[in-house]
C-alpha positions as CSV (number, residue, x, y, z in Angstrom):
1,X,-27.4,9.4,-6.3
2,X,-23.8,9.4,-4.7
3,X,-21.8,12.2,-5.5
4,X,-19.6,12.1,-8.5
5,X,-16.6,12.9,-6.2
6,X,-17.8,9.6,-4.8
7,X,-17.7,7.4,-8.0
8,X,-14.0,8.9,-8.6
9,X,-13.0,7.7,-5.2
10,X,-14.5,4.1,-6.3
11,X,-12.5,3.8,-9.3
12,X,-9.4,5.2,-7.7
13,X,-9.7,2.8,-5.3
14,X,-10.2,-0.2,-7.6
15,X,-7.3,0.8,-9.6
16,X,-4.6,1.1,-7.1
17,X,-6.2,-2.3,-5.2
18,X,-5.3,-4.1,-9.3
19,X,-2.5,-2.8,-8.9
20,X,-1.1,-3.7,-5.0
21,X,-2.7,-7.1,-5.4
22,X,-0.2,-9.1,-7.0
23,X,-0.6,-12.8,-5.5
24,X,-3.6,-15.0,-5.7
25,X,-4.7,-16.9,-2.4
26,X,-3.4,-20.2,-3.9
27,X,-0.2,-18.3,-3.9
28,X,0.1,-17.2,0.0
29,X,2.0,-20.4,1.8
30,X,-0.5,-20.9,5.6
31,X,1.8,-20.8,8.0
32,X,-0.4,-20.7,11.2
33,X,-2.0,-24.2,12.1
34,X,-5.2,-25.2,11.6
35,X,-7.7,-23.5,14.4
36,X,-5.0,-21.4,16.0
37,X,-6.7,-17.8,15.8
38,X,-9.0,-16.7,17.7
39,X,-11.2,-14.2,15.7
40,X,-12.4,-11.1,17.7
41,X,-14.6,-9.5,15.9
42,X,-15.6,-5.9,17.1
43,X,-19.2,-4.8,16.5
44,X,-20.1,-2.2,19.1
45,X,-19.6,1.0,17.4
46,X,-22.1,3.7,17.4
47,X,-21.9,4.5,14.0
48,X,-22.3,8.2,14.5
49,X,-21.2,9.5,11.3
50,X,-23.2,7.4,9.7
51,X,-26.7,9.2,10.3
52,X,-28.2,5.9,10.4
53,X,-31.1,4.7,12.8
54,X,-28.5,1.9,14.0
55,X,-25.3,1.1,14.1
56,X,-23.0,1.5,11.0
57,X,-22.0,-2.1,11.2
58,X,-25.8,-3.2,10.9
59,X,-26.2,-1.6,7.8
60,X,-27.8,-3.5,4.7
61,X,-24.3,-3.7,2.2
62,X,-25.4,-5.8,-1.1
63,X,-28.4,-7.1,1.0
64,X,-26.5,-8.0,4.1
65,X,-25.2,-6.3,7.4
66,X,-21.7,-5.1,6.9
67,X,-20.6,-7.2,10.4
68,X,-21.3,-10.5,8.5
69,X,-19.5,-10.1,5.3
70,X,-16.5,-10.2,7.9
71,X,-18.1,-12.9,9.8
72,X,-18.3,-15.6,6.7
73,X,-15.2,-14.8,5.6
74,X,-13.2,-15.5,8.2
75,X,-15.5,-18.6,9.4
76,X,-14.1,-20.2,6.2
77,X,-10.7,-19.7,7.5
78,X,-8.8,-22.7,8.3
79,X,-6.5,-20.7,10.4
80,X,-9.4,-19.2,12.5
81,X,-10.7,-21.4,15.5
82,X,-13.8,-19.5,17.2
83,X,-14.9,-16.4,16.9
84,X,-15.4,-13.9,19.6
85,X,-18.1,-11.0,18.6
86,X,-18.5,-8.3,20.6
87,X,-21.5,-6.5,20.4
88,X,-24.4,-5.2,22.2
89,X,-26.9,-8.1,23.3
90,X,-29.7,-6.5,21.5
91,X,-27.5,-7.3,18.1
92,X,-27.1,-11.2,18.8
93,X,-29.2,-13.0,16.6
94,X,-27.6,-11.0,13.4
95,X,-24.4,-13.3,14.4
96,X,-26.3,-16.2,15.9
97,X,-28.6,-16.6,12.4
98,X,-25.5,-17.5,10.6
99,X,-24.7,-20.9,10.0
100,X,-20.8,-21.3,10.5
101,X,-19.1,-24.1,11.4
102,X,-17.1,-22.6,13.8
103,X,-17.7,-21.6,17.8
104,X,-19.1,-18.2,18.3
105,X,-18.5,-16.7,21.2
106,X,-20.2,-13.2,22.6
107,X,-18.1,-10.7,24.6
108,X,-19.8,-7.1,25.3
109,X,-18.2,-3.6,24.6
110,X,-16.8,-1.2,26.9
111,X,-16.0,2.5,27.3
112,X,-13.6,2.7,24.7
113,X,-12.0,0.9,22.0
114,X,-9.4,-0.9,24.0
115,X,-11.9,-1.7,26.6
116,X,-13.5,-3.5,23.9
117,X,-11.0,-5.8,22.6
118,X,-9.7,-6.5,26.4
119,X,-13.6,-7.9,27.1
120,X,-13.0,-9.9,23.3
121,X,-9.7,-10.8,24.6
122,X,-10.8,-12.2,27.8
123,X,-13.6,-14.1,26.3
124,X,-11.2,-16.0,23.5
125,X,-10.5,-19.7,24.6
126,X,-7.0,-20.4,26.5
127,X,-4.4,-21.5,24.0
128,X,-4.8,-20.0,21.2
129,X,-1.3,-19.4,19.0
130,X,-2.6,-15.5,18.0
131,X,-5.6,-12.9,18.4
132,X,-6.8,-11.1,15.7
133,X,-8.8,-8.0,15.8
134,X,-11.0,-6.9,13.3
135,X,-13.3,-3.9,13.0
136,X,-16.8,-5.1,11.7
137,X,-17.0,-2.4,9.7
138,X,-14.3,-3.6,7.1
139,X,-16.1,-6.0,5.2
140,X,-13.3,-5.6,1.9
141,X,-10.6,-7.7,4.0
142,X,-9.4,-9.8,1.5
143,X,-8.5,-13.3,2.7
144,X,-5.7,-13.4,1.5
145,X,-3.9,-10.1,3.3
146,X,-5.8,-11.6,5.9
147,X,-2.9,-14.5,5.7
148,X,-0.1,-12.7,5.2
149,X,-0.8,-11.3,8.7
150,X,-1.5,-14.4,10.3
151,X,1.7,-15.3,9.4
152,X,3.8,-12.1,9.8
153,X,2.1,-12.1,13.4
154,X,3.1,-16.1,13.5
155,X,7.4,-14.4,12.7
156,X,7.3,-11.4,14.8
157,X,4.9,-11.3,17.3
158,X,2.5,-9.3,16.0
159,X,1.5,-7.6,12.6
160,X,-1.2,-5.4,11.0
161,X,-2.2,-4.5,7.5
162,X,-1.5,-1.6,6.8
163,X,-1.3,1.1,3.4
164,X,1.2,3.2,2.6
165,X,-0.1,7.1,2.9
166,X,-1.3,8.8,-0.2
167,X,-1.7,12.2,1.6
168,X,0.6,14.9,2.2
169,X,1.0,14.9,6.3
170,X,2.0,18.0,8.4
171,X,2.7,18.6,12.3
172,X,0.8,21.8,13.4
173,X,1.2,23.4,16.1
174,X,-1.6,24.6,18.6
175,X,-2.2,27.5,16.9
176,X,-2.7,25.7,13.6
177,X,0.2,26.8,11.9
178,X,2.4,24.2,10.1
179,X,5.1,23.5,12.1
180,X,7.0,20.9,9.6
181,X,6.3,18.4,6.9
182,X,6.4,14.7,7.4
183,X,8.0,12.1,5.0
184,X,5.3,10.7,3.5
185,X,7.5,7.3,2.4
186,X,7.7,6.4,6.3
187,X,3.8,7.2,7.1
188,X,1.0,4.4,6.8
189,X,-1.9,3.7,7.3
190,X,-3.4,1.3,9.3
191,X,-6.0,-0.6,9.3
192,X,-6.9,-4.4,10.8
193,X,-6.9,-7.4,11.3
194,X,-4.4,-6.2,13.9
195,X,-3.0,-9.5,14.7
196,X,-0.7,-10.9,17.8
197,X,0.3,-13.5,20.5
198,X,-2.0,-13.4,23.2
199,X,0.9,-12.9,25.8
200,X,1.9,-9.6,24.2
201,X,-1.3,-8.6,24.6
202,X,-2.0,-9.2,28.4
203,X,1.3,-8.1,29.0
204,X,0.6,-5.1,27.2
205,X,-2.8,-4.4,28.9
206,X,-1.1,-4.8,32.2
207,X,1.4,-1.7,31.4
208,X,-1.6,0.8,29.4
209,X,-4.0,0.1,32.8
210,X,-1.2,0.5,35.5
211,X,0.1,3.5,33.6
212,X,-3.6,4.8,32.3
213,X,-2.6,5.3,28.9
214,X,-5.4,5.6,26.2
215,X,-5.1,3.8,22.9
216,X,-6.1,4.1,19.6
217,X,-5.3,1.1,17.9
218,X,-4.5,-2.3,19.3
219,X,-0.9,-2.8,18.5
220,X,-0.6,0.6,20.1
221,X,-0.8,-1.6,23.4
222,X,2.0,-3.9,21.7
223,X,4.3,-1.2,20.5
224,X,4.0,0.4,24.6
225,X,5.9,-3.0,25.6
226,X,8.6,-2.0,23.4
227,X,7.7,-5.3,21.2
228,X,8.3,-5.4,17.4
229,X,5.1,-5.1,15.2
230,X,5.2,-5.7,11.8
231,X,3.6,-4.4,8.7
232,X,2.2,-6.4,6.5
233,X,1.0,-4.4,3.4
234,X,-2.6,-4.6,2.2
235,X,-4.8,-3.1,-0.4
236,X,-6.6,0.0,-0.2
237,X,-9.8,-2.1,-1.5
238,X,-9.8,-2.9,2.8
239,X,-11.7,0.7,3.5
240,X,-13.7,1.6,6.8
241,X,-17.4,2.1,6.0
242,X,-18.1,4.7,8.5
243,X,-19.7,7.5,5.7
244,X,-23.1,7.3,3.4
245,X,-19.9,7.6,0.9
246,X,-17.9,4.9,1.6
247,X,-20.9,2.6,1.2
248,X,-21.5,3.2,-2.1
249,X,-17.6,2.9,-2.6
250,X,-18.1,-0.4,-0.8
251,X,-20.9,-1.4,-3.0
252,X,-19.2,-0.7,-6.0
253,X,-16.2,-2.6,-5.4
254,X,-18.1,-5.1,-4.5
255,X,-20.2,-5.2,-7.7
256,X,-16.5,-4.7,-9.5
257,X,-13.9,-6.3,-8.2
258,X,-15.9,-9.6,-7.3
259,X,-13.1,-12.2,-6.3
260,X,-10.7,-9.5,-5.5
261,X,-11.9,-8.7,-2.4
262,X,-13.2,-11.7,-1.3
C-alpha cells in the first residue's frame, strides 16, 4: 500500500489544482491556427528513480503507458499538427499502435536532454508557427493550460507552464551553510509543454553549441538569446511521475479529478 504520507500529498494536490483551475476549456479563446504546432514529445528517459524493469514513461498508469495519455491528448488538439516522438526504436510500436489522426513522426534521443529536443526539433516539418516540448512523463497536462501556452507562446515568443513555489528556497554555499533566503513570491516552478517559435530555438541552439553551455530546461536555450519567455501558470495536478509515489498520486487524481485533468 502507498504510504500514507503519499495519500496526503494526493489530496493536497487535488485541492490546490480545484482551486488554481478556474476556467473551463470552453472558456480559453484558441488563438494558434489549426495544425500550427508541432508536438515533440520526449520519451527517452531512463527512468532510474523509478526502480522499474523499463523506462518510467512505459509504465502501466490506469492500464496504459504513461507516454500515451500525453499522446491522445494532444492528438485531439486542433492546434497540434504532427507529432514528433522521440524515443528509443525498441519503444516504437507503443506510439505506432495508437490510432491518431495526426502524422507521427520518430526522432531518437541523445546524450542529454537538449540533445534530445534538438534531434525532435530537427525532425518537426518546416513551417510550423511554434514547437512544443513535452516530457512523456506528464500525463496530468490538462488541455486546457496546454492552450493558454500555445497562445502565450503565439504573444511573446515563447511560454511554459509553470507553478508558483510552495517551498521555502535557500542559496548555500559549498560548504552547505545557508548563505541567504530567496523570495519565495518570485520563484516557480516549471514544468512543460515548454512552448516557442522555431526560430528562437535554432537561434538559440546555435549560441548553447558555439558557446558549450549545458541546459536544463528548453527555454533555458531561449532565455540565453536574451529573448522574453513567458509564464503561463498551470496547476499543480501537471506532476512528473518519476517515483513509485507519484504514481499512485497520479492514479488517484486520475480516479478523482476525472475531467479536470483531462
Amino acid at each position: 500500500a502507498a504510504p500514507e504520507s503519499a495519500r496526503r500529498v494526493a489530496r493536497t494536490r487535488a485541492r490546490r489544482g480545484a482551486n488554481v483551475r478556474t476556467r473551463a476549456a470552453s472558456e480559453v479563446t484558441q488563438d494558434v491556427a489549426d495544425g500550427a504546432v508541432s508536438f515533440v514529445l520526449l520519451a527517452g528517459g531512463v527512468g532510474k528513480r523509478m526502480g522499474a524493469d523499463m523506462p518510467k514513461q512505459y509504465l502501466p498508469l490506469m492500464g496504459t503507458p504513461i507516454a500515451l495519455w500525453s499522446l491522445r491528448k494532444f492528438a485531439k488538439m486542433a492546434e497540434v499538427g504532427e507529432i514528433v516522438v522521440v524515443c528509443d526504436p525498441s519503444y516504437d510500436d507503443v506510439f505506432q499502435s495508437e490510432a491518431i489522426d495526426k502524422p507521427l513522426v520518430f526522432a531518437r534521443p541523445g546524450k542529454e536532454r537538449q540533445d534530445s529536443v534538438y534531434n525532435g526539433m530537427q525532425a518537426a516539418r518546416a513551417g510550423a508557427e511554434l514547437l512544443a516540448i513535452h516530457d512523456s512523463a506528464r500525463p496530468l497536462c490538462a488541455a486546457t493550460d496546454a492552450r493558454r501556452c500555445f497562445n502565450d507562446a503565439k504573444k511573446y515568443g515563447a511560454a511554459v507552464l509553470a507553478v508558483q513555489s510552495k517551498a521555502t528556497i535557500k542559496e548555500v554555499n559549498k560548504d552547505l551553510s545557508i548563505d541567504k533566503g530567496l523570495d519565495r513570491s518570485r520563484l516557480w516552478e516549471m514544468q512543460t509543454p515548454q512552448v516557442m517559435r522555431p526560430e528562437l530555438l535554432r537561434a538559440g541552439y546555435d549560441l548553447v553549441n558555439s558557446k558549450g553551455l549545458e541546459v536544463t530546461d528548453d527555454v533555458s536555450i531561449v532565455e540565453a538569446l536574451g529573448e522574453r519567455v513567458q509564464v503561463t501558470p498551470g496547476s499543480y495536478f501537471n506532476l512528473k511521475v518519476t517515483t513509485p509515489e507519484d504514481m499512485f498520486i497520479a492514479e488517484r487524481l486520475m480516479t478523482e479529478q476525472g475531467d479536470a485533468v483531462a
